[in-house]
C-alpha positions as CSV (number, residue, x, y, z in Angstrom):
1,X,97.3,22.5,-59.6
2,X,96.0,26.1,-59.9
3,X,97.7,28.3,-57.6
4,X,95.2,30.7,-55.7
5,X,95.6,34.2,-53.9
6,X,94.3,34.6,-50.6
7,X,92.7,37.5,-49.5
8,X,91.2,38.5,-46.2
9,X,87.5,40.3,-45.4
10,X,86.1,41.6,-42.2
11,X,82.7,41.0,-42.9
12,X,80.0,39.2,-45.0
13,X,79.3,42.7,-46.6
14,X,83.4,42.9,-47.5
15,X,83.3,39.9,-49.1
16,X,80.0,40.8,-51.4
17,X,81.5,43.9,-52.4
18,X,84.8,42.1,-53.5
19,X,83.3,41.5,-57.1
20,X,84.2,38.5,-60.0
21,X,87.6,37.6,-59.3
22,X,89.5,37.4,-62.4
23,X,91.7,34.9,-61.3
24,X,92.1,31.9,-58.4
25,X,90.6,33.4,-55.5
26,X,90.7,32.5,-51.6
27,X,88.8,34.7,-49.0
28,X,89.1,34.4,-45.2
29,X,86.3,35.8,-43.6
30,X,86.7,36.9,-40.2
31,X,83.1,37.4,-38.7
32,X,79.9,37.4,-40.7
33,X,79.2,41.0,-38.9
34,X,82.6,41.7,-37.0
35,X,85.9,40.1,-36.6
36,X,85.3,36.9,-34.2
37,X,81.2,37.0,-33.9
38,X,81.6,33.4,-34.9
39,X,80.3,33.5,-38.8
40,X,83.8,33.5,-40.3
41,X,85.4,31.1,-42.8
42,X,87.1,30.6,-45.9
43,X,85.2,31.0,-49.2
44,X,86.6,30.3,-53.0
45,X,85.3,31.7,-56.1
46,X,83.1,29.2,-58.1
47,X,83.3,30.6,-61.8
48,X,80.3,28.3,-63.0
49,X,78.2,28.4,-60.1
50,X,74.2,29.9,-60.5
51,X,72.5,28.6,-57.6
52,X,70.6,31.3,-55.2
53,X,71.9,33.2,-52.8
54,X,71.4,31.0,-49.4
55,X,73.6,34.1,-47.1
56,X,75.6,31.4,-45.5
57,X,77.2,28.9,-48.1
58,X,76.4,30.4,-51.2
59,X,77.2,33.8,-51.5
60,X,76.5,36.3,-54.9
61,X,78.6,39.1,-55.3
62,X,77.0,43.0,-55.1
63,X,77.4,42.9,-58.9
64,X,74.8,40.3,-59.1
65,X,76.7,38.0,-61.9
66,X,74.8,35.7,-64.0
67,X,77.3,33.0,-62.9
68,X,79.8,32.5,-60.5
69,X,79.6,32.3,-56.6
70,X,81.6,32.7,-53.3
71,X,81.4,29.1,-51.6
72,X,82.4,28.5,-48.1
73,X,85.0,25.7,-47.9
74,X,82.8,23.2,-45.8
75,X,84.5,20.4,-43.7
76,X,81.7,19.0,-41.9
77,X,77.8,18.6,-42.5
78,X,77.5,21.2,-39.3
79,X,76.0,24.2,-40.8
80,X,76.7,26.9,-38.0
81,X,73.5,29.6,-37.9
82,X,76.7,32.4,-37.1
83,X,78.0,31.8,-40.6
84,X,74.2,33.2,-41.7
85,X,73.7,36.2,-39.8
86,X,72.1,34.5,-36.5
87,X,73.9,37.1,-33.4
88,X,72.5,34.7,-30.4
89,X,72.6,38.0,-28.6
90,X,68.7,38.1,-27.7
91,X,68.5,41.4,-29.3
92,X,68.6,40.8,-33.1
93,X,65.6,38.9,-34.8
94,X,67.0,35.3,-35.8
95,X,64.3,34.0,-37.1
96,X,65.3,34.1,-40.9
97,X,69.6,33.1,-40.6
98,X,67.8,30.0,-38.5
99,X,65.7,29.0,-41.1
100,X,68.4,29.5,-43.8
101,X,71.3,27.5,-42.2
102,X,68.0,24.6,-41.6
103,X,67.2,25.2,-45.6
104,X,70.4,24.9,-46.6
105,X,71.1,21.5,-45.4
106,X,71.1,18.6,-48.5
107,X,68.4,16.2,-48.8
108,X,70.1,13.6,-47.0
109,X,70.3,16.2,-44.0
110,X,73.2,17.4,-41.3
111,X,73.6,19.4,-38.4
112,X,72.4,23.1,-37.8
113,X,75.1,24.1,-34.5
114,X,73.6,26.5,-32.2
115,X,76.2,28.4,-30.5
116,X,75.5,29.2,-26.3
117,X,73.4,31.9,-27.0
118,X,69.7,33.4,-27.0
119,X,68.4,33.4,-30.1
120,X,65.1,35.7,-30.7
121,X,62.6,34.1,-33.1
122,X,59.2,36.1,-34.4
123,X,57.7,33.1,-36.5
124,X,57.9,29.5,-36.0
125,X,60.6,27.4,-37.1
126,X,60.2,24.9,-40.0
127,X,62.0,21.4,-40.1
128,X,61.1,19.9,-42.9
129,X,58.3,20.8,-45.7
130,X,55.6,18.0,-45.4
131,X,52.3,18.6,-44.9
132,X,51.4,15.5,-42.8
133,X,49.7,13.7,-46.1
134,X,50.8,13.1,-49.3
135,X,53.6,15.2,-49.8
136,X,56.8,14.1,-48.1
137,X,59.3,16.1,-46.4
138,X,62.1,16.5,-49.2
139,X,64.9,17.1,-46.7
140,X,65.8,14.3,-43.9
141,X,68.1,14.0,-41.0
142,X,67.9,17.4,-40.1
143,X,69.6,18.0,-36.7
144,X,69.3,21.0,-34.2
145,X,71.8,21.1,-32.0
146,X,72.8,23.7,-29.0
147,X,75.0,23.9,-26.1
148,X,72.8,22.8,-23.2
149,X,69.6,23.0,-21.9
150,X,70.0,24.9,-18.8
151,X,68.9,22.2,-16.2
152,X,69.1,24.1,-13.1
153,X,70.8,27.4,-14.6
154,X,68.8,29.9,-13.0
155,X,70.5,32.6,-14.6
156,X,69.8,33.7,-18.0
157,X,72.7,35.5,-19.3
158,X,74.5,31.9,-18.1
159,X,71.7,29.4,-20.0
160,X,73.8,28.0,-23.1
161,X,71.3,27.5,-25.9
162,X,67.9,29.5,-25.5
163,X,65.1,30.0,-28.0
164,X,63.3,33.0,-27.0
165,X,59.7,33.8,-28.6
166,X,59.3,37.3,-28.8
167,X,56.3,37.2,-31.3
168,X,53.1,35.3,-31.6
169,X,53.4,32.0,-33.2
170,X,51.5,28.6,-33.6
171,X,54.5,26.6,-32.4
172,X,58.3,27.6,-31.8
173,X,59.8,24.4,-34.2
174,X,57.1,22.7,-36.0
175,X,58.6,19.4,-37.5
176,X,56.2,18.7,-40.7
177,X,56.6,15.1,-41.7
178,X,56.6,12.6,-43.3
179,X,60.1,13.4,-42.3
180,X,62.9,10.6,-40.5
181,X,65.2,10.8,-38.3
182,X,65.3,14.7,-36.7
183,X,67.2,15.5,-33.8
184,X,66.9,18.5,-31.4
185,X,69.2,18.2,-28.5
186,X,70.6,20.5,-25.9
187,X,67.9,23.0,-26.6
188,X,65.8,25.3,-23.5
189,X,63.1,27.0,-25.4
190,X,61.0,30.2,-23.7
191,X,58.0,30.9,-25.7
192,X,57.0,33.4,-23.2
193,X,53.2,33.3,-23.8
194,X,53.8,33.6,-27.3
195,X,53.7,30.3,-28.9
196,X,50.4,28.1,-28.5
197,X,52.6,25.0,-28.9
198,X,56.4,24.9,-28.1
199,X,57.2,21.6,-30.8
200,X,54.9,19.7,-32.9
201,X,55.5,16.7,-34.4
202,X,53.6,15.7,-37.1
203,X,54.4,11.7,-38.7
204,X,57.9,11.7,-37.6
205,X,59.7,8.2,-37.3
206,X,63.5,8.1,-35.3
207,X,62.8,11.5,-33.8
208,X,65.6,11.7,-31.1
209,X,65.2,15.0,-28.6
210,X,67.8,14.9,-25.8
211,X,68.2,17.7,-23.0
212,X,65.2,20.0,-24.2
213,X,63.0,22.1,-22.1
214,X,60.1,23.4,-23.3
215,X,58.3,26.6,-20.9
216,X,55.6,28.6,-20.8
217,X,53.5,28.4,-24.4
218,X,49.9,29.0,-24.0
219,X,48.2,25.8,-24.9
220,X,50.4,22.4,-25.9
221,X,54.4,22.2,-25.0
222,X,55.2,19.3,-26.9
223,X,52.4,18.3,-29.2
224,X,52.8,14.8,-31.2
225,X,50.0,13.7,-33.7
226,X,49.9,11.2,-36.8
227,X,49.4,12.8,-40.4
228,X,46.6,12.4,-42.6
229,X,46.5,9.5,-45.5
230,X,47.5,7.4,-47.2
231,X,48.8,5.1,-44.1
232,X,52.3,5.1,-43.2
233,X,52.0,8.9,-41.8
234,X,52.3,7.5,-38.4
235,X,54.6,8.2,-35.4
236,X,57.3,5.5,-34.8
237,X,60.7,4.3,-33.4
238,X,61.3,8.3,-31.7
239,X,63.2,8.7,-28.4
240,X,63.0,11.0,-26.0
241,X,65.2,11.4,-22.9
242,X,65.9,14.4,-20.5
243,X,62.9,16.1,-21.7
244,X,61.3,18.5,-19.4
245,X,57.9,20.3,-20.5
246,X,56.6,22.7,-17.8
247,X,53.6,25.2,-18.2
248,X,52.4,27.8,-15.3
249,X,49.5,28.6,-18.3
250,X,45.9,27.7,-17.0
251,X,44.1,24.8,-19.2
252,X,47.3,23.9,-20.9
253,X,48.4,20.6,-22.0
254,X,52.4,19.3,-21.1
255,X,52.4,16.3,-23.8
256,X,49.8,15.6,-25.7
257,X,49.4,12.7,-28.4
258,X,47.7,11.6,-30.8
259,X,47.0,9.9,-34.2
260,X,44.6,10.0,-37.1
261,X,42.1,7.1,-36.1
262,X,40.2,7.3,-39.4
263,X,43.2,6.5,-41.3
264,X,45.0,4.5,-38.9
265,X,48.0,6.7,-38.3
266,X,48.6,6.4,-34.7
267,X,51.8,7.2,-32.7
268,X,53.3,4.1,-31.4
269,X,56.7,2.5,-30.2
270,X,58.4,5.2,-28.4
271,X,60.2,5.2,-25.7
272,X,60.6,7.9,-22.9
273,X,63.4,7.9,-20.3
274,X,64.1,10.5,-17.6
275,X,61.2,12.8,-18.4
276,X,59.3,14.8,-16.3
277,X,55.8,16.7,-17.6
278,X,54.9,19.8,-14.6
279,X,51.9,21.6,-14.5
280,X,53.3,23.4,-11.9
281,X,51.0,25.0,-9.8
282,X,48.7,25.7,-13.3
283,X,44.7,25.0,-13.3
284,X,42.7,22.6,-14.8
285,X,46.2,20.9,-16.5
286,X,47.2,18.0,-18.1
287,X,50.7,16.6,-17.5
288,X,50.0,14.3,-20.3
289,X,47.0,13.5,-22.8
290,X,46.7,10.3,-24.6
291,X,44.5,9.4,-27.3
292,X,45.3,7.4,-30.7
293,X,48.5,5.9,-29.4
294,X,49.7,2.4,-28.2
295,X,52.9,0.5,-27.3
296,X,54.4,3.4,-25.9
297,X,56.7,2.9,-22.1
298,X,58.2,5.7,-20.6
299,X,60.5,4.7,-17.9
300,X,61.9,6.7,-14.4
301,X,59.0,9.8,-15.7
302,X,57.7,12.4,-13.7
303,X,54.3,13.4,-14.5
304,X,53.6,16.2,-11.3
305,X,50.9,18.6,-10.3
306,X,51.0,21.2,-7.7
307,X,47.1,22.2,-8.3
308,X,43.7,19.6,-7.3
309,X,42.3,20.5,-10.5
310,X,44.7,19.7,-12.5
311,X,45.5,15.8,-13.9
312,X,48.3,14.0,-14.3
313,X,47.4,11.5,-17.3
314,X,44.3,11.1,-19.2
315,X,44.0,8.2,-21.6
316,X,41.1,9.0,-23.7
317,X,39.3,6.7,-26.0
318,X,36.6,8.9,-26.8
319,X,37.5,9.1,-30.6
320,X,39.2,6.2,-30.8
321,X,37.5,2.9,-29.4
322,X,40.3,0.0,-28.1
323,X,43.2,3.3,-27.8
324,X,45.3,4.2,-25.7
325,X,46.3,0.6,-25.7
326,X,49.4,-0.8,-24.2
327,X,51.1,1.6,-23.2
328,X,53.6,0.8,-20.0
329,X,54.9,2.7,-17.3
330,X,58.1,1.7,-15.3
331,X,59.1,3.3,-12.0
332,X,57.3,6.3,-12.9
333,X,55.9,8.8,-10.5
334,X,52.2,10.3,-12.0
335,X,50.1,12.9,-9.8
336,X,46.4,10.4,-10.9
337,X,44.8,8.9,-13.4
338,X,41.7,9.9,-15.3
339,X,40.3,7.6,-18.3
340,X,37.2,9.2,-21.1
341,X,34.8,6.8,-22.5
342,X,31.6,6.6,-23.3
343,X,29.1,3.6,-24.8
344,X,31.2,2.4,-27.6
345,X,34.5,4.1,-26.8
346,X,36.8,1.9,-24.5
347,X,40.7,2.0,-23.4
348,X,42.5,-1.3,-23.6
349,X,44.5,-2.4,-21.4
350,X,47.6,-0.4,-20.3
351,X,50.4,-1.4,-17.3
352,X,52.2,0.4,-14.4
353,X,55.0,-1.8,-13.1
354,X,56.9,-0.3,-9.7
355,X,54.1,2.8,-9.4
356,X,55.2,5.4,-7.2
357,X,53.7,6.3,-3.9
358,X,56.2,8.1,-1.7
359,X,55.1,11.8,-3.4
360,X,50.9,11.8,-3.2
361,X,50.6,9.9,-5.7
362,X,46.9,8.4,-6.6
363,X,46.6,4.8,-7.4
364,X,45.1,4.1,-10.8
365,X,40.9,2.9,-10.6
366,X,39.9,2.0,-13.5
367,X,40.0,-1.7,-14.4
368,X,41.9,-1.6,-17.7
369,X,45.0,0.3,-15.7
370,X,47.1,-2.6,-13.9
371,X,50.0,-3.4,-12.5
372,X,51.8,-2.9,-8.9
373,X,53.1,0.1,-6.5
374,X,56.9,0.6,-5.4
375,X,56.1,-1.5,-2.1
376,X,54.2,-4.5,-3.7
377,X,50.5,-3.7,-3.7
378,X,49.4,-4.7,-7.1
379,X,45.7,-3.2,-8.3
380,X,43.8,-4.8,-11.0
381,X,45.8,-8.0,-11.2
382,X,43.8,-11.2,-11.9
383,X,46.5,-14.2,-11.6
384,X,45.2,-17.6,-13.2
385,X,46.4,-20.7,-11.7
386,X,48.9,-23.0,-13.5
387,X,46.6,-26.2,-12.2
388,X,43.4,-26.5,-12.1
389,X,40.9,-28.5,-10.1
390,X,37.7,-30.5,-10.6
391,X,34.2,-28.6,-9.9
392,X,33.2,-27.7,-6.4
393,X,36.5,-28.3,-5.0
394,X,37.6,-24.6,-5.2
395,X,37.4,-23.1,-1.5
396,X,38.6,-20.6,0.0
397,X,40.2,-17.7,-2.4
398,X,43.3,-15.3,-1.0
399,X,45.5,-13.0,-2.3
400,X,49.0,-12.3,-1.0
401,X,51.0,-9.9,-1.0
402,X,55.0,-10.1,0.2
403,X,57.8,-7.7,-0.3
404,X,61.2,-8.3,-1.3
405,X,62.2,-10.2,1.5
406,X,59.5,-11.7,2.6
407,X,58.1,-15.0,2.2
408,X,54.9,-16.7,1.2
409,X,53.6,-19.2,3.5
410,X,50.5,-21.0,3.3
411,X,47.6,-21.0,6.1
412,X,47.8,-23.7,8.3
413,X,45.6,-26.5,7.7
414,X,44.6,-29.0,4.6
415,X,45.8,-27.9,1.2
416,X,46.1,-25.1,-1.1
417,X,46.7,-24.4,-4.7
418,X,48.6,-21.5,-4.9
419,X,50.2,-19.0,-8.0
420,X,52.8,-16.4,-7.4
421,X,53.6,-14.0,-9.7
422,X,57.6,-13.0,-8.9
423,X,59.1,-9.5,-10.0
424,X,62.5,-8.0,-10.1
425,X,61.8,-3.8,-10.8
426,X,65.5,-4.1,-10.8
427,X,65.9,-5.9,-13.7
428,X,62.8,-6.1,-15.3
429,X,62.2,-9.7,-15.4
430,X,59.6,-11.7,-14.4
431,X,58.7,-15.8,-13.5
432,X,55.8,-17.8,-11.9
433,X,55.9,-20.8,-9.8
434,X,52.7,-22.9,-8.8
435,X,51.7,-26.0,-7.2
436,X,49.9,-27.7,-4.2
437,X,51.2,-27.9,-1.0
438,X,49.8,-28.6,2.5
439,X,48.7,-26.0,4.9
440,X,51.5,-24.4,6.9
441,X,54.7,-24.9,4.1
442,X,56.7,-22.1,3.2
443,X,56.1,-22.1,-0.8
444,X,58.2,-19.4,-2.3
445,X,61.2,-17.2,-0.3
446,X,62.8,-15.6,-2.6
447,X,65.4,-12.8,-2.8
448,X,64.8,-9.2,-4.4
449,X,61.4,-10.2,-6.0
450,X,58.3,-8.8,-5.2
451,X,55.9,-11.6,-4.7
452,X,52.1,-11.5,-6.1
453,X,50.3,-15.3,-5.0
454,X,46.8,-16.3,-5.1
455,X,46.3,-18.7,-3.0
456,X,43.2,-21.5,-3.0
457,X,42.3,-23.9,-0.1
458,X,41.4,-27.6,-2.0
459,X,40.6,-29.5,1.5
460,X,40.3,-29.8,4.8
């Protein structure tokens, strides 16, 4: 063992003006601009060492030697933006320690740690290097992480992590793909009129963004769309939860997604919990726009306007006949509904299961939109029965309707085929029971199921 002397720096700028050590060297660094600022550690002297200059990790001497480097002394894969300049203290421009401490990370990845702070960007953030086609991101399982969100902070010097946009952008964090498995969680980001988009996602697959809120860009807050060829470049297996997009900006969009339908590079299989999309009281708005995209649920989601012309989700096949296709909805709440076609254009079908209707919401019109409300109506259900029956017996058809404790009876008099669809919102399961039974009988009374029957009369 090589016994080394430790020294001690103030400052990143002490610790470039140390020079080549001649000898075993250990440097604590108190604060990457002052004692405590939170950009401290220890750094040892590499001797063989030529790699660039990264200001955080890798550090060069003033004397600029041909080899040898100061190295921080790392103990985790969290790369914290203090230890490369970033201040958090809205003031300073943090644009470039950001996008060192995210450049800096290996290929396999790690986590950039925000610090409770306000951190001023004047360009957008880059995660990743793709371009959305042939050339791959080189760097995966790149993680932002911050202190919180802010839900209901209403005061900003108490907010914990806030991106602030203080210069006009395309987006605040564009993730380039093909890239896997990016985080960005406990984020609020302000882009103050300033960014057009607040993220983009580009052919992302096992995305997760947890406790982010995205405010006031200018045209798209969270913008998701499948990369160009060769196929692959699609969007897949990302989860969202907590995520809040909210836009007072005229003719913006909250979520918009989309694919590439001429190389078949659509965004599918994500899931969305506790979400909610607000136009607040914005014009001509779009909660969320679908287009090249199936297999999607989002579950317990707000999608909320405040304003008649705006909308709370258009699926639009317009470019992209048979999409948006399966996509499901569970105990969501959603302002309306609006569906684009045209001649040769058409949605497939797509489900709402326990729609709201307690907070103005519209019911869904179109035929391809089906499912039932939170107090059993059903729209655009067509129930076949189990048995069947020779021609020209069929009579009388009826559909009923009954609540969770309520049961379905027959009509009095002759027989009747009847088909009830049973569903538990609670637990998300479903059965059906059928048969023939004579006018008058009780035929299903079961508890905590919404019942769905169509009933037939065979005879007199």
């Amino acid at each position: 063992m090589n016994p080394s002397l430790l020294y001690y720096a103030t400052s990143m700028a002490d610790l470039k003006a140390f020079g080549v050590p001649t000898q075993n060297i250990v440097v604590s660094l108190a604060g990457y601009y002052t004692v405590n600022d939170g950009g401290g550690g220890l750094f040892y002297w590499d001797s063989g060492a030529t790699e660039a200059d990264n200001k955080g990790t890798v550090i060069i001497p003033d004397t600029l030697p041909g080899t040898g480097r100061w190295r921080r002394t790392l103990t985790d894969r969290d790369y914290n933006v203090k230890w490369f300049g970033a201040k958090g203290d809205g003031a300073n421009d943090d644009t470039a320690a950001i996008q060192l401490a995210i450049d800096s990370l290996p290929a396999r990845g790690g986590t950039v740690y925000f610090p409770g702070g306000i951190y001023s960007i004047t360009s957008t953030i880059n995660v990743g290097n793709g371009d959305g086609g042939t050339n791959f991101s080189t760097t995966n399982g790149i993680k932002l992480v911050g202190e919180g969100a802010s839900f209901g902070v209403d005061n900003p010097d108490l907010r914990p992590t806030v991106f602030v946009c203080n210069a006009s952008m395309p987006a605040a964090i564009d993730v380039r793909g093909r890239i896997s498995d990016v985080h960005i969680e406990n984020i609020h980001i302000r882009c103050l009129f300033n960014a057009v988009v607040g993220i983009k996602l580009t052919a992302v697959s096992g995305t997760q963004m947890r406790n982010v809120k995205i405010v006031h860009y200018t045209d798209i807050g969270l913008f998701i769309m499948g990369g160009d060829a060769p196929v692959g470049n699609y969007n897949i297996f990302n989860e969202f939860d907590n995520v809040n997009v909210a836009s007072i900006q005229d003719n913006s969009i909250c979520l918009y997604m989309d694919g590439n339908y001429a190389v078949q590079n659509d965004t599918w299989i994500t899931s969305w919990r506790n979400c909610r999309f607000d136009t607040v009281e914005s014009k001509n708005s779009v909660c969320a726009w679908f287009k090249f995209v199936d297999s999607n649920s989002f579950y317990r989601c707000h999608f909320a306007c405040y304003d008649s012309s705006s909308n709370g989700i258009i699926f639009d096949a317009t470019s992209n006949d048979n999409f948006p296709s399966g996509m499901a909805f569970y105990d969501c709440s959603i302002y309306n509904t609006v569906v684009y076609e045209d001649a040769t254009h058409k949605i497939r079908k797509n489900y709402f299961y326990g729609n709201g209707t307690y907070d103005n919401e519209a019911l869904p019109t179109h035929p391809k939109l089906i499912g039932f409300t939170d107090d059993g109506r059903n729209f655009h259900m067509a129930l076949q029965p189990l048995a069947t029956t020779a021609a020209g017996e069929v009579g009388n058809v009826q559909w009923v309707n009954k609540g969770l404790s309520e049961s379905v009876a027959l009509p009095v008099g002759g027989s009747w085929e009847y088909d009830i669809l049973l569903v538990n919102i609670a637990t998300g399961t479903f059965n059906r029971v059928g048969g023939i039974a004579a006018g008058g009988t009780v035929v299903n009374n079961t508890a905590n199921v919404y019942k769905f029957a169509k009933i037939t009369k065979l005879e007199e």
